[in-house]
N, C-alpha and C positions, 0 to 999 in steps of 0.2 A: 496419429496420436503423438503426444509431447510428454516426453518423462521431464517432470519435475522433480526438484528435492526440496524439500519442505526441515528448514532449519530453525534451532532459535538464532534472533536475528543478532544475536553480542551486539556489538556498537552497528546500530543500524546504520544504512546511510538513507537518515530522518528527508532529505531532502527528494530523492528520489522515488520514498512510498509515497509524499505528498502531491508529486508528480502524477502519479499511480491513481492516484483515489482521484484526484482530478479528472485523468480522461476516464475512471470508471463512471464516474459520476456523471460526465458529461454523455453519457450514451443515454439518459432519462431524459434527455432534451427532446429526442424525437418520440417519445410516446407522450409529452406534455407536463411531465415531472420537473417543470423547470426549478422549483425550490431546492431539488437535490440536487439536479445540474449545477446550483448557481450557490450552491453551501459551499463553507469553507471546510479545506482540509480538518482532519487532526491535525492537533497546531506540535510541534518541533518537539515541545518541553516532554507532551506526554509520551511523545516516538521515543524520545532517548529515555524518559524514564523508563517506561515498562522494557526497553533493552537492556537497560540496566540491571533492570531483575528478573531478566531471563525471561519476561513476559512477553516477549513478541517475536512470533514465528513469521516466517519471510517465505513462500513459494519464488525458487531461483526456477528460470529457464535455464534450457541447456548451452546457449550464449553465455549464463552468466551474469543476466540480468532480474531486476527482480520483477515478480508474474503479480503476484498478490500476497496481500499480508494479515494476518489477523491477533 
């Protein structure tokens, strides 16, 4: 098991959860979900906005990396 810490995400780094949401999204390719595989990220403006008002929490792994976001 992997202890996470689950933050809000301050000045996110927008680049890296769209990273994120990417390979999540690409795991629907092999059930035949390719629409969600093949969607685009949340786009940049609304990551850094809702960071901006404190509205986006980040799950970091214990690397230090981020897990998932919401």
């Amino acid at each position: 098991m992997t202890d996470y810490t689950i933050r809000c995400a301050g000045l996110a780094p927008a680049p890296a959860l769209q990273a994120l949401e990417r390979e999540a999204g690409a795991r629907f390719r092999a059930i035949g979900m390719t629409a969600i595989a093949d969607g685009d990220p949340t786009p940049l403006w609304i990551l850094d906005e809702r960071a901006a008002q404190n509205r986006l929490y980040v799950a970091m792994a214990p690397s230090g990396a981020p897990a998932g976001f919401l």
